[in-house]
PDB file of N, CA, C, O and CB in Angstrom:
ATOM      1  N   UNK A   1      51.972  79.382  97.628  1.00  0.00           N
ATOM      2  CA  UNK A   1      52.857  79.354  98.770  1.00  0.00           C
ATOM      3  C   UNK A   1      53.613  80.677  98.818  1.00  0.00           C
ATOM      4  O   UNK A   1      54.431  81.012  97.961  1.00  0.00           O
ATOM      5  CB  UNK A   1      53.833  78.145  98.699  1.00  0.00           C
ATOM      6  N   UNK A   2      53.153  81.674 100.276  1.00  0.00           N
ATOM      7  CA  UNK A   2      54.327  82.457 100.269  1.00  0.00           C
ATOM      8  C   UNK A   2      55.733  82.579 100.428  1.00  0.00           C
ATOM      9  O   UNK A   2      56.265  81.469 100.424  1.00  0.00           O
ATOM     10  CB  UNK A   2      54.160  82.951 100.737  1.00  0.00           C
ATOM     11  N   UNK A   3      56.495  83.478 100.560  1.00  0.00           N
ATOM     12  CA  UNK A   3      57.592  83.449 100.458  1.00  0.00           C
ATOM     13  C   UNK A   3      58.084  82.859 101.946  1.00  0.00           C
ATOM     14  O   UNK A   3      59.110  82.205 102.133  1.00  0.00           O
ATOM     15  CB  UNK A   3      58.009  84.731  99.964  1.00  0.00           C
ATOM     16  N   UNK A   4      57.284  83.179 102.773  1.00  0.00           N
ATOM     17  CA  UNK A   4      57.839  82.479 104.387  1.00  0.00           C
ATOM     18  C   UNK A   4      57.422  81.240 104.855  1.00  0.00           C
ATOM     19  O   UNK A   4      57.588  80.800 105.992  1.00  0.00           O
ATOM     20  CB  UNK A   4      57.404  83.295 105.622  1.00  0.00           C
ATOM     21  N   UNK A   5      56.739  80.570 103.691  1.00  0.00           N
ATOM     22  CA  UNK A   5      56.595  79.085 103.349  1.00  0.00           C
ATOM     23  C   UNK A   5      57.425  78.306 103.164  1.00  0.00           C
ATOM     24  O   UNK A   5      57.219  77.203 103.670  1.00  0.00           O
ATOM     25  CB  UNK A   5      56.059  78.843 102.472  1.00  0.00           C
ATOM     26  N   UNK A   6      58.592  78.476 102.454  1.00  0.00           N
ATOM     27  CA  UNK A   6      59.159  78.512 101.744  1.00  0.00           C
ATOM     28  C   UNK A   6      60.553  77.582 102.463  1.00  0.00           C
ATOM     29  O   UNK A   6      61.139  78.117 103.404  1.00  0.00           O
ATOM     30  CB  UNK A   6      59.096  79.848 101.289  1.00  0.00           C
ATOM     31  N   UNK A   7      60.930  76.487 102.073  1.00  0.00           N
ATOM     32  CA  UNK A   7      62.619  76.692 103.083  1.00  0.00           C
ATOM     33  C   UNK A   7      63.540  77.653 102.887  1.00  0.00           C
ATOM     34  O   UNK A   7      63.631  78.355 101.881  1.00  0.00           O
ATOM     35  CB  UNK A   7      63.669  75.555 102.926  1.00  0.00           C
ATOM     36  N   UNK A   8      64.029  77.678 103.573  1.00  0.00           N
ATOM     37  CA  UNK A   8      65.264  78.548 103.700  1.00  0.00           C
ATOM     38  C   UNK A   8      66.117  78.474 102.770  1.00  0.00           C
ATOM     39  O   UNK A   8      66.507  77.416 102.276  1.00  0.00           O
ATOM     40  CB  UNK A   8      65.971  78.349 104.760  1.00  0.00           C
ATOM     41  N   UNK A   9      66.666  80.165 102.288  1.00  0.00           N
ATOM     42  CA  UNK A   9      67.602  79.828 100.870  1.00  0.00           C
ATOM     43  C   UNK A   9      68.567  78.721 101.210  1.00  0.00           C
ATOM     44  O   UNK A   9      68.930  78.356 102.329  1.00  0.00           O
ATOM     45  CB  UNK A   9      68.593  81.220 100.295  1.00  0.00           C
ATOM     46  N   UNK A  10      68.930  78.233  99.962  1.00  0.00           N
ATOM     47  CA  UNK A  10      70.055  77.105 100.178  1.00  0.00           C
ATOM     48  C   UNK A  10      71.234  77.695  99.839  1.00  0.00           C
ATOM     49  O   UNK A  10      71.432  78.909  99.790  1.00  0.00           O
ATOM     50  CB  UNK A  10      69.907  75.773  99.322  1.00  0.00           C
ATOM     51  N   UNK A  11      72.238  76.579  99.536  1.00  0.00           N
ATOM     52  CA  UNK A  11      73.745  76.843  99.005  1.00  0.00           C
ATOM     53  C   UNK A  11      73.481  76.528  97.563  1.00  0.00           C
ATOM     54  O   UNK A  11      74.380  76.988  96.859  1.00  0.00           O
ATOM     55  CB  UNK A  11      75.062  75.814  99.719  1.00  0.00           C
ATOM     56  N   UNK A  12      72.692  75.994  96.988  1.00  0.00           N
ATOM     57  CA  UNK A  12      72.898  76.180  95.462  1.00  0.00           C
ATOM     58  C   UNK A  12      71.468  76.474  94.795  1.00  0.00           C
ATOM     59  O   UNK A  12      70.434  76.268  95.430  1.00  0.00           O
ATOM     60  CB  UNK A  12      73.598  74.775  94.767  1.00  0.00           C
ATOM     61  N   UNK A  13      71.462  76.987  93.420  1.00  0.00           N
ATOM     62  CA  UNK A  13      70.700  77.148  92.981  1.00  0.00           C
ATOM     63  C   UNK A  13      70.711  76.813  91.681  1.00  0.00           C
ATOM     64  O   UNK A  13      71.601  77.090  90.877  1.00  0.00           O
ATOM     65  CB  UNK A  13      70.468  78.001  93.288  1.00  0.00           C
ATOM     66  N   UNK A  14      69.441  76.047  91.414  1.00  0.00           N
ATOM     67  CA  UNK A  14      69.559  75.281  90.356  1.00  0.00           C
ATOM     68  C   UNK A  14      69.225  75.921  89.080  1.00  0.00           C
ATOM     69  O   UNK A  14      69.375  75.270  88.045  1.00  0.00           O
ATOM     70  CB  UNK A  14      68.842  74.208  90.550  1.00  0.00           C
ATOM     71  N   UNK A  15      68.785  77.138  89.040  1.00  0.00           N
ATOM     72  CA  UNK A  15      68.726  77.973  87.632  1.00  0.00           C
ATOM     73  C   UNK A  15      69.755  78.286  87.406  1.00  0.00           C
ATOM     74  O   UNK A  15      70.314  77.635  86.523  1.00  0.00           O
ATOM     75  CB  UNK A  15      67.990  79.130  87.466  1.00  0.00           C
ATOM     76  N   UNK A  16      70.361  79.158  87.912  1.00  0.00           N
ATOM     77  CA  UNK A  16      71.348  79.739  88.367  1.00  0.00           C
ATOM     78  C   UNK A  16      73.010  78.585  87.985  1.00  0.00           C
ATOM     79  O   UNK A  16      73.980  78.860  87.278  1.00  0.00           O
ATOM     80  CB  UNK A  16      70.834  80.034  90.058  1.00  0.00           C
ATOM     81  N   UNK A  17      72.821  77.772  88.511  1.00  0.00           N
ATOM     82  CA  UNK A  17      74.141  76.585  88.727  1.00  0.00           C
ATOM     83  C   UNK A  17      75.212  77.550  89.182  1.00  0.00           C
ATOM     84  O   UNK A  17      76.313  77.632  88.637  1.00  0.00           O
ATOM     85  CB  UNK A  17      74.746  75.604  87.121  1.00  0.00           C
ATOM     86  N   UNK A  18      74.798  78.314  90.272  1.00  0.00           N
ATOM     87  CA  UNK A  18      75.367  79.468  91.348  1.00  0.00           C
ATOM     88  C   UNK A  18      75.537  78.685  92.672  1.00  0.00           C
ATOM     89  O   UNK A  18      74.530  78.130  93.111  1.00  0.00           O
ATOM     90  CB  UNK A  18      74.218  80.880  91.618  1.00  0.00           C
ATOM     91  N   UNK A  19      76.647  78.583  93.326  1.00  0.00           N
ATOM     92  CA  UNK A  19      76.629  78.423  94.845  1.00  0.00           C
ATOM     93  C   UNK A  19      76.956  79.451  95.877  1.00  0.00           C
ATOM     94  O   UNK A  19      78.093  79.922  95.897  1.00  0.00           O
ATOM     95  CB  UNK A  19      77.448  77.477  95.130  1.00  0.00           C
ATOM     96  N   UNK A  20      76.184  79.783  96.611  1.00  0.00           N
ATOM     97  CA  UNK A  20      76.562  80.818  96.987  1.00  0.00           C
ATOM     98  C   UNK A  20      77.767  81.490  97.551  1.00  0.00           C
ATOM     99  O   UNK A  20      77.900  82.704  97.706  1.00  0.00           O
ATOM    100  CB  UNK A  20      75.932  80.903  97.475  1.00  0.00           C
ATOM    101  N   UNK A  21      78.746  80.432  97.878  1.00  0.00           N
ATOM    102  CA  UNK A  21      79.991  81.033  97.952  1.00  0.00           C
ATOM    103  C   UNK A  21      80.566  81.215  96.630  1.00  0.00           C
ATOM    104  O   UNK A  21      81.613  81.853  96.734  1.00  0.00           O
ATOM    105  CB  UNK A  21      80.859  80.292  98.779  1.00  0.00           C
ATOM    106  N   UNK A  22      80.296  80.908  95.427  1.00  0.00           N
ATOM    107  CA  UNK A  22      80.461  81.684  94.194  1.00  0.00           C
ATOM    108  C   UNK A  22      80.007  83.276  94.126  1.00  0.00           C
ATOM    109  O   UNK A  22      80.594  84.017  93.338  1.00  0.00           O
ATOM    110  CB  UNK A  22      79.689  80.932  93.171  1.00  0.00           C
ATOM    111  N   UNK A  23      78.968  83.772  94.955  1.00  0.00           N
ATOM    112  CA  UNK A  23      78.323  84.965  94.746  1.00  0.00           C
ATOM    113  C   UNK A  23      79.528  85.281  95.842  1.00  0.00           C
ATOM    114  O   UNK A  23      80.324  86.035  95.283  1.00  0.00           O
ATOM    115  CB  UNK A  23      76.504  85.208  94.992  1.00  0.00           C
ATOM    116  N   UNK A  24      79.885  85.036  96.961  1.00  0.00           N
ATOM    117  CA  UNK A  24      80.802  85.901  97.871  1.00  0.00           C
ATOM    118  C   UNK A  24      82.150  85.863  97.100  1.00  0.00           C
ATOM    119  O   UNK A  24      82.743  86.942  97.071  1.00  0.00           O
ATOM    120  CB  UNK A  24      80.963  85.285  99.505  1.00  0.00           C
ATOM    121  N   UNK A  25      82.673  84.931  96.539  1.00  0.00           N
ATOM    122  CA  UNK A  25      83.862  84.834  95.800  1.00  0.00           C
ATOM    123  C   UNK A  25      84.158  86.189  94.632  1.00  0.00           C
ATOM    124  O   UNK A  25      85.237  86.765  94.493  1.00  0.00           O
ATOM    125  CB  UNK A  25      83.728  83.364  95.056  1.00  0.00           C
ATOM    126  N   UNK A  26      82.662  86.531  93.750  1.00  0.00           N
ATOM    127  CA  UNK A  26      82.701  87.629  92.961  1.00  0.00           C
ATOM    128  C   UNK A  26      82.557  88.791  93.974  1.00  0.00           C
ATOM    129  O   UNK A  26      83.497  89.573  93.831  1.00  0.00           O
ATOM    130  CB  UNK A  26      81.618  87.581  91.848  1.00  0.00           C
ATOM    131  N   UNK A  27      81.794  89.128  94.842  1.00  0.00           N
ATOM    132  CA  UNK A  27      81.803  90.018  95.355  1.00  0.00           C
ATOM    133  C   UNK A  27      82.896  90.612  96.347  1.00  0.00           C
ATOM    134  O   UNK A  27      83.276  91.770  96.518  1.00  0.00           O
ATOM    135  CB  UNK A  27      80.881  89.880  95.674  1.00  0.00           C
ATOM    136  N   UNK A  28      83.318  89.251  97.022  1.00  0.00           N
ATOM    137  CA  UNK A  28      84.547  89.898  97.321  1.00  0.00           C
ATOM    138  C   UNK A  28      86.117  90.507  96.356  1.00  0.00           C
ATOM    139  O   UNK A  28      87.107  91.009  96.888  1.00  0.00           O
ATOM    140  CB  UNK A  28      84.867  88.971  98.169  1.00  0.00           C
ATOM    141  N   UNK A  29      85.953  90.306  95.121  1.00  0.00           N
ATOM    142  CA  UNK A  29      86.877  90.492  94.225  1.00  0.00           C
ATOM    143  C   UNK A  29      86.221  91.754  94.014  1.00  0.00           C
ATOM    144  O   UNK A  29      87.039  92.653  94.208  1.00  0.00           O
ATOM    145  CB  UNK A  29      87.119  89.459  93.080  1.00  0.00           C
ATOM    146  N   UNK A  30      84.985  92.241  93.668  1.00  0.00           N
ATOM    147  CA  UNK A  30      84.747  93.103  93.091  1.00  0.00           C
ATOM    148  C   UNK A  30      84.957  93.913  94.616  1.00  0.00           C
ATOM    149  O   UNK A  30      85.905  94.678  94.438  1.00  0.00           O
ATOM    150  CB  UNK A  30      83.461  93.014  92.157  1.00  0.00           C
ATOM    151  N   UNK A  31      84.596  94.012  95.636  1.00  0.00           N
ATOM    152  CA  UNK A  31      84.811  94.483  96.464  1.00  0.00           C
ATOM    153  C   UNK A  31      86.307  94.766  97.005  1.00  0.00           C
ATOM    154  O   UNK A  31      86.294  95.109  98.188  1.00  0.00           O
ATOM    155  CB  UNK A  31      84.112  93.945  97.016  1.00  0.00           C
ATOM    156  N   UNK A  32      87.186  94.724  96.609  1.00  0.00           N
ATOM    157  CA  UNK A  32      88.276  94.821  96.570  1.00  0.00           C
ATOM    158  C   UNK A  32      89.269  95.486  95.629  1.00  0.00           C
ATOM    159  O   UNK A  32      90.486  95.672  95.628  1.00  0.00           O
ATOM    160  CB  UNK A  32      88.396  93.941  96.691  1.00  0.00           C
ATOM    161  N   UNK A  33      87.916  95.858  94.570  1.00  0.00           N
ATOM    162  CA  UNK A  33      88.456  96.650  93.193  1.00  0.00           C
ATOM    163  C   UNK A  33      87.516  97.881  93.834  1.00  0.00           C
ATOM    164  O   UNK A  33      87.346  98.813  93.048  1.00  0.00           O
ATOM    165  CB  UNK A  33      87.986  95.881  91.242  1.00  0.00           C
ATOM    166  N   UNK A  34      86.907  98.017  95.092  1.00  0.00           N
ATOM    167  CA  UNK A  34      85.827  99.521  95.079  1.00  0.00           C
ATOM    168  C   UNK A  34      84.472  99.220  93.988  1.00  0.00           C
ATOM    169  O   UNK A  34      83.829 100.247  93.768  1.00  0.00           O
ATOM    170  CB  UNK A  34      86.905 101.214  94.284  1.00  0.00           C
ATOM    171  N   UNK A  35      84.036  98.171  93.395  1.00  0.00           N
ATOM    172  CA  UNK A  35      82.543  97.852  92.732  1.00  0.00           C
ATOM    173  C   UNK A  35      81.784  97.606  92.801  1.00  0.00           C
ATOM    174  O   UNK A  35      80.911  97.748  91.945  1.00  0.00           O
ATOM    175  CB  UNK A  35      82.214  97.451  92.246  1.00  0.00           C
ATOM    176  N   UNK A  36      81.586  96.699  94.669  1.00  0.00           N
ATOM    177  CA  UNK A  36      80.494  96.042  94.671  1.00  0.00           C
ATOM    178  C   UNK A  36      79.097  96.248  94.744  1.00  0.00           C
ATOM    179  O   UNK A  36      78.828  96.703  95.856  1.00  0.00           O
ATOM    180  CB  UNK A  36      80.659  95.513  95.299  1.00  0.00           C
ATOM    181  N   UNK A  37      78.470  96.162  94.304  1.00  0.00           N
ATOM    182  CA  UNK A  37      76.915  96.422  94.558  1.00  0.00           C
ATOM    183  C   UNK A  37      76.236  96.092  95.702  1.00  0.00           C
ATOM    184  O   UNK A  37      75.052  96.413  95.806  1.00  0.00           O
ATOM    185  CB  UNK A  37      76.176  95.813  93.682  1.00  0.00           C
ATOM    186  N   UNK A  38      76.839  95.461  96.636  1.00  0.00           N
ATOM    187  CA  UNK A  38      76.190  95.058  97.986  1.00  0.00           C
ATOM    188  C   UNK A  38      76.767  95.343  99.491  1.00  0.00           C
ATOM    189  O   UNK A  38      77.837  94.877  99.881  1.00  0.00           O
ATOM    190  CB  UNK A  38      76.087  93.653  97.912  1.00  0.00           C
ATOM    191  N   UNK A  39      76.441  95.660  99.794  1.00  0.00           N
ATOM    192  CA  UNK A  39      76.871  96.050 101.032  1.00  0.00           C
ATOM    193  C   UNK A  39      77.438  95.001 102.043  1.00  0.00           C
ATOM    194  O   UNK A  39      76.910  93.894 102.149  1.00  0.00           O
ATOM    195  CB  UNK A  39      75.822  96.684 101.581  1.00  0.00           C
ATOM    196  N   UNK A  40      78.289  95.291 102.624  1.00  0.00           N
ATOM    197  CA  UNK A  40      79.371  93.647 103.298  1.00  0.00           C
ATOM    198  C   UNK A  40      78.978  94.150 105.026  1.00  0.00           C
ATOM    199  O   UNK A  40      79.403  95.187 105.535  1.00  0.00           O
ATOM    200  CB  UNK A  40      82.051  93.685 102.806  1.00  0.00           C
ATOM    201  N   UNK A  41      78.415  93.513 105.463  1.00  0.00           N
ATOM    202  CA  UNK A  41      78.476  93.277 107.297  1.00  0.00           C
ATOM    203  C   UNK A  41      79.918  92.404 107.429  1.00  0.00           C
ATOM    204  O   UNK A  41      80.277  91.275 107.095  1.00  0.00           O
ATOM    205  CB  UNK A  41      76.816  92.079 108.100  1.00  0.00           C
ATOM    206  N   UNK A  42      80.449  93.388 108.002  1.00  0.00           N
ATOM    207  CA  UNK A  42      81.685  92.491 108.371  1.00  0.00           C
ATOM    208  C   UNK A  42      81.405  91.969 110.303  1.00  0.00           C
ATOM    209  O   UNK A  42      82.297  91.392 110.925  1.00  0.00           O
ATOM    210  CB  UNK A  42      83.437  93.717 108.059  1.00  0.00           C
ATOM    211  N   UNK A  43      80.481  92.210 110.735  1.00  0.00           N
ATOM    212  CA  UNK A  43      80.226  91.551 112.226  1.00  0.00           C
ATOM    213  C   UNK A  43      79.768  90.258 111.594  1.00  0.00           C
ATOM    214  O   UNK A  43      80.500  89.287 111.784  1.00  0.00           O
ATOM    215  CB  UNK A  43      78.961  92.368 113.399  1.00  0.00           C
ATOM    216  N   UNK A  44      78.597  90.078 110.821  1.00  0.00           N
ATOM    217  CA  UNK A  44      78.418  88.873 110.668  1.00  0.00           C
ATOM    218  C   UNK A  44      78.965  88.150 109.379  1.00  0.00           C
ATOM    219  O   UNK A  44      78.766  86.942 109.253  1.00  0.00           O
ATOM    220  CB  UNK A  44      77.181  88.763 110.820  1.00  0.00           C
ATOM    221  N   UNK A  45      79.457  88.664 108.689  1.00  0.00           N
ATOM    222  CA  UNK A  45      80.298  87.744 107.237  1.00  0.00           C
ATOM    223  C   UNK A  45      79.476  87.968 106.363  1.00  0.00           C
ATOM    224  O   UNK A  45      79.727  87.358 105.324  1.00  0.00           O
ATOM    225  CB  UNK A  45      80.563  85.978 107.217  1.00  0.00           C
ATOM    226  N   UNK A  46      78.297  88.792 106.328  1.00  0.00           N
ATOM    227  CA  UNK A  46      77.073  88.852 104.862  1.00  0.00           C
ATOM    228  C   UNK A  46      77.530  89.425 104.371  1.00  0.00           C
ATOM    229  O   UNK A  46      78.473  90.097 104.790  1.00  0.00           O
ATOM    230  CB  UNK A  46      75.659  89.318 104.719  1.00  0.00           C
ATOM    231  N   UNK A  47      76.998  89.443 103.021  1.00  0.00           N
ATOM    232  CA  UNK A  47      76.431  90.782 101.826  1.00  0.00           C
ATOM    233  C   UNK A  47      75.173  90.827 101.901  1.00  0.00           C
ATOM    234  O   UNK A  47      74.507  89.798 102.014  1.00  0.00           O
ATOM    235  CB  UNK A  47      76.699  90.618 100.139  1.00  0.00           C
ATOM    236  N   UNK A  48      74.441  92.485 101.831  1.00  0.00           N
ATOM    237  CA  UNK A  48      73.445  92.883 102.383  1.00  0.00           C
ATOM    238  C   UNK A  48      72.917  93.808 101.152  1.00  0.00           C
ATOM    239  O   UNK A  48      73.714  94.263 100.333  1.00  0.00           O
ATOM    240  CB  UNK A  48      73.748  93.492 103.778  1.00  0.00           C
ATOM    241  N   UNK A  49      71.887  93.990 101.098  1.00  0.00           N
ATOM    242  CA  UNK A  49      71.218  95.018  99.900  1.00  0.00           C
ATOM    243  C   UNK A  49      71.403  96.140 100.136  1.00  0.00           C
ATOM    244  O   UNK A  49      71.070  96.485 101.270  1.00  0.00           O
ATOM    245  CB  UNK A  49      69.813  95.031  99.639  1.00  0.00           C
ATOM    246  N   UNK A  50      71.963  97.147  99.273  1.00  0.00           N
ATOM    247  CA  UNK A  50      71.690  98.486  99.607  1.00  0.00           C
ATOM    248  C   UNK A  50      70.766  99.497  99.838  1.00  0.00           C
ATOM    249  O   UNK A  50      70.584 100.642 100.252  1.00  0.00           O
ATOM    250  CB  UNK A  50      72.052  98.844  99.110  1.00  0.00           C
ATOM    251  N   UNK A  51      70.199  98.346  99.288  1.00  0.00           N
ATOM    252  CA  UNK A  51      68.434  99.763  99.058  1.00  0.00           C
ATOM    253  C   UNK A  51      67.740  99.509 100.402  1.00  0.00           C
ATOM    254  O   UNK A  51      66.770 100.255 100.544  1.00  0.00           O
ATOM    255  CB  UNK A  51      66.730  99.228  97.366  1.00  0.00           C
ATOM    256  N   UNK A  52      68.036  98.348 101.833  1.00  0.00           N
ATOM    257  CA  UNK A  52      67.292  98.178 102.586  1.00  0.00           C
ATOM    258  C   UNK A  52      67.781  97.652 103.410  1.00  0.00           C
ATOM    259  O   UNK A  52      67.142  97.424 104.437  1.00  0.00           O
ATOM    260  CB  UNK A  52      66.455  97.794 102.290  1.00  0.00           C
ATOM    261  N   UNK A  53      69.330  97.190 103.253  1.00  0.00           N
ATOM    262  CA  UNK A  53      69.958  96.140 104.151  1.00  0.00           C
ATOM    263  C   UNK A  53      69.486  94.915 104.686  1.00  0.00           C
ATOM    264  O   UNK A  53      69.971  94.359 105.672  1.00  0.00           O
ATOM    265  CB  UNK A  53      70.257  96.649 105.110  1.00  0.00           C
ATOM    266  N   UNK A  54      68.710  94.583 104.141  1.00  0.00           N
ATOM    267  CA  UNK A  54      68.619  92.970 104.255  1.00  0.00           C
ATOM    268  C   UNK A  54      69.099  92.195 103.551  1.00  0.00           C
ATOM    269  O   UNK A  54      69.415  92.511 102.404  1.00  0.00           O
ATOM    270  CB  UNK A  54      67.595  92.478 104.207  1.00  0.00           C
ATOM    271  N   UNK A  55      69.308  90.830 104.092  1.00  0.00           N
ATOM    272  CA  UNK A  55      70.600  89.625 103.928  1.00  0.00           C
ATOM    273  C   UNK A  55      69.729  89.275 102.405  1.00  0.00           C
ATOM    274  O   UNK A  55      68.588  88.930 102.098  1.00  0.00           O
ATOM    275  CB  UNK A  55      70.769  87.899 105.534  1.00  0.00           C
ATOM    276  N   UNK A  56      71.579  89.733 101.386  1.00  0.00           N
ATOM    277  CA  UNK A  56      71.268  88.893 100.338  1.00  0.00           C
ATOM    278  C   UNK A  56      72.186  87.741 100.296  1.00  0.00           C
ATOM    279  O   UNK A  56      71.552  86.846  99.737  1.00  0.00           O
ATOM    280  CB  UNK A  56      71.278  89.608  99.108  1.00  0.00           C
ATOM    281  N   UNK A  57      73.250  87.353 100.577  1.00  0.00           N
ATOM    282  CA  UNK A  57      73.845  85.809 100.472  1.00  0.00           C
ATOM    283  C   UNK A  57      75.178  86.052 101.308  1.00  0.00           C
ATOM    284  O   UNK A  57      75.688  87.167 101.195  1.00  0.00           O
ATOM    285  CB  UNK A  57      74.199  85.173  98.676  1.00  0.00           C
ATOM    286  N   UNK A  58      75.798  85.110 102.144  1.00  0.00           N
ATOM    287  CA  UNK A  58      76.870  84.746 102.817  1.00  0.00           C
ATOM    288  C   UNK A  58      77.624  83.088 101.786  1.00  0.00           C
ATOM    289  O   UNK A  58      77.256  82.315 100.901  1.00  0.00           O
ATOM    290  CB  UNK A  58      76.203  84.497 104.633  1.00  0.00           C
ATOM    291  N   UNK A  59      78.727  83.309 102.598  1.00  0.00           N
ATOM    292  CA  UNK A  59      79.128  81.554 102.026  1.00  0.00           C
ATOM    293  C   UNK A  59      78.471  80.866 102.019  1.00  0.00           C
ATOM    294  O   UNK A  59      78.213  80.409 100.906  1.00  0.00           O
ATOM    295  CB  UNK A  59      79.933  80.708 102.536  1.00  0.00           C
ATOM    296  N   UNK A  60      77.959  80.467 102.842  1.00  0.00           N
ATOM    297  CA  UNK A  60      76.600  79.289 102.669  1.00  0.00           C
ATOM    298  C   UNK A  60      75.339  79.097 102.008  1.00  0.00           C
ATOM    299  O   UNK A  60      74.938  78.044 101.512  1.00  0.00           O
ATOM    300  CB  UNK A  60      76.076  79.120 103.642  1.00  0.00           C
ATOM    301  N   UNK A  61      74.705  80.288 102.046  1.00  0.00           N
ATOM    302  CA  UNK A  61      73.140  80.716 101.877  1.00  0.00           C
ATOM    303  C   UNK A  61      73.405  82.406 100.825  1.00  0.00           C
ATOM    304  O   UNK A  61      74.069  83.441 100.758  1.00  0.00           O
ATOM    305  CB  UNK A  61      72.204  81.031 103.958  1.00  0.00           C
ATOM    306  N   UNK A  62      72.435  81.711 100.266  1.00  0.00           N
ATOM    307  CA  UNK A  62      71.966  82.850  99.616  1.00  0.00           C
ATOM    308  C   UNK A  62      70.497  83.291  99.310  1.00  0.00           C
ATOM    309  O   UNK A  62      69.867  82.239  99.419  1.00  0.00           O
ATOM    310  CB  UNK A  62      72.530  82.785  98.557  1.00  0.00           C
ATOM    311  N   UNK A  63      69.484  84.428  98.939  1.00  0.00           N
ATOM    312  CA  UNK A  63      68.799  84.376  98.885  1.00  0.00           C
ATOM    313  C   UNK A  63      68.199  84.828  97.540  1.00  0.00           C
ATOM    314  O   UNK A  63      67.985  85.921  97.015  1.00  0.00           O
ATOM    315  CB  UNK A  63      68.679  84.619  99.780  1.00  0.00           C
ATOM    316  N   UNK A  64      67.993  83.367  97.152  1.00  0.00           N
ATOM    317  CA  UNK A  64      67.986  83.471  95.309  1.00  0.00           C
ATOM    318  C   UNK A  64      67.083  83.864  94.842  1.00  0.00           C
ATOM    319  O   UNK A  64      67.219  84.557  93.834  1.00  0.00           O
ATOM    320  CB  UNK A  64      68.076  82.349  94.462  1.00  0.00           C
ATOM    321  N   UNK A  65      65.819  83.609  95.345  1.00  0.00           N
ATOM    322  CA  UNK A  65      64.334  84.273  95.030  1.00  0.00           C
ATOM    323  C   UNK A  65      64.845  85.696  94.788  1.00  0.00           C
ATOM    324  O   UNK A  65      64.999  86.171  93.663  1.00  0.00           O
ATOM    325  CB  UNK A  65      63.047  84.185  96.410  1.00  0.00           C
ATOM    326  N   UNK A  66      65.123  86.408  96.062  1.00  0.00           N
ATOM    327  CA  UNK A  66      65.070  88.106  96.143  1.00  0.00           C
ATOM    328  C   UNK A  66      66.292  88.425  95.404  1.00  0.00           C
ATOM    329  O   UNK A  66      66.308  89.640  95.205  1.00  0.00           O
ATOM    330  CB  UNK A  66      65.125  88.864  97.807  1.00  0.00           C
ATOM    331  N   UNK A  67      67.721  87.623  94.726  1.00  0.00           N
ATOM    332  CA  UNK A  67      68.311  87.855  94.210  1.00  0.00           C
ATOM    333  C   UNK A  67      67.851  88.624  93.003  1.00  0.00           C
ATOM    334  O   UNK A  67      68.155  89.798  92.790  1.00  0.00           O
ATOM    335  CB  UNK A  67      68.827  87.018  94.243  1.00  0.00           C
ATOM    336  N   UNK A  68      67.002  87.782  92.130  1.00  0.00           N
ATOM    337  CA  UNK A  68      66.380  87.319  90.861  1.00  0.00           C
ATOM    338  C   UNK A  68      65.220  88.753  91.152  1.00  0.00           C
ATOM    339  O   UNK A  68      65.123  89.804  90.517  1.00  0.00           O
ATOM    340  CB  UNK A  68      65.672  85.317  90.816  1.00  0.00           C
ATOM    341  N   UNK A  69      64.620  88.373  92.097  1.00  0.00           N
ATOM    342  CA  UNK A  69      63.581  89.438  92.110  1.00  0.00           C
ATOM    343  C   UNK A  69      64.090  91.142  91.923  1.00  0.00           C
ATOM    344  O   UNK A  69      63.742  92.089  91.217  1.00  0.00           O
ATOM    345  CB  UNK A  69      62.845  89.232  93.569  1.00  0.00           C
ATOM    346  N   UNK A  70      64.818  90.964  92.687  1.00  0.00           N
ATOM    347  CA  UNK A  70      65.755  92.502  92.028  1.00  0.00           C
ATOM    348  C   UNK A  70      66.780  92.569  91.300  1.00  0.00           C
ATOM    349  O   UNK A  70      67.797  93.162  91.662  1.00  0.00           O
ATOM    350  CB  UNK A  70      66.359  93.336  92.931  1.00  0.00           C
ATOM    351  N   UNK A  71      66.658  91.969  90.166  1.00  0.00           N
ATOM    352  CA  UNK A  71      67.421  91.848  88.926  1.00  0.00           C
ATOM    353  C   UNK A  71      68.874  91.913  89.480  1.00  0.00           C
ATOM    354  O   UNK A  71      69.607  92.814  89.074  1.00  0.00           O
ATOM    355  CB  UNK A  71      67.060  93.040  87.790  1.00  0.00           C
ATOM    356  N   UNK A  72      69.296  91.070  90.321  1.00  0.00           N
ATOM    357  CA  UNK A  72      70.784  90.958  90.758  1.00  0.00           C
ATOM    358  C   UNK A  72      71.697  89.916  89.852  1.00  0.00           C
ATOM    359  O   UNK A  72      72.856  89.962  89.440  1.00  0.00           O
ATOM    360  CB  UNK A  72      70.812  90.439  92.341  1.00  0.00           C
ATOM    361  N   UNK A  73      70.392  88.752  89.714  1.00  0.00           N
ATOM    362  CA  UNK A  73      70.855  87.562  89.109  1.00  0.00           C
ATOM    363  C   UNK A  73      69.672  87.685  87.758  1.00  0.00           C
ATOM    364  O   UNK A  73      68.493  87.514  88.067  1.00  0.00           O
ATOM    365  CB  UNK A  73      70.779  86.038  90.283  1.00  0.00           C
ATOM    366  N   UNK A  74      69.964  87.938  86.489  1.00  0.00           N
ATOM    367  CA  UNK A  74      69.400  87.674  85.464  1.00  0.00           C
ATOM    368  C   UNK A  74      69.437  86.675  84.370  1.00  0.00           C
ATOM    369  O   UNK A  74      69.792  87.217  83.323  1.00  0.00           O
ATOM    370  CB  UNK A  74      69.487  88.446  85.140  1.00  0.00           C
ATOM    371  N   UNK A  75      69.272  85.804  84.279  1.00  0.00           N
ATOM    372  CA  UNK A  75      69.446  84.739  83.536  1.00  0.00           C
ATOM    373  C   UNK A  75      68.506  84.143  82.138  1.00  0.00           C
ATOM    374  O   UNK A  75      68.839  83.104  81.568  1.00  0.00           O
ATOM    375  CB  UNK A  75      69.442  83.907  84.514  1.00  0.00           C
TER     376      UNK A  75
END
């Protein structure tokens, strides 16, 4: 199954025991110290990848596959 098979990222992730407003919660802290690693759309409320700007997680959704896949989330 490819990746656009796939449902849509969720709000939690079960390797992880990450919700994704846990990932905006760190990032906005770190983003507020000048650290974050992701880039913030403030039109739409995301964090976005730097290397390409596509959506890596908002409050709700995150996208845990491509998290993991680019060593964002290592576990």
């Amino acid at each position: 199954m490819d990746r656009n098979e796939k449902q849509s990222p969720g709000r939690f992730d079960v390797e992880t025991g990450l919700a994704a407003a846990d990932l905006c919660d760190v990032e906005a802290y770190f983003r507020s110290k000048g650290g974050s690693e992701f880039v913030y759309d403030e039109e739409l409320d995301v964090f976005r990848f730097p290397e390409d700007g596509r959506f890596a997680f908002c409050e709700e959704f995150a996208d845990w596959e491509l998290l993991q896949e680019r060593r964002y989330l290592e576990f």
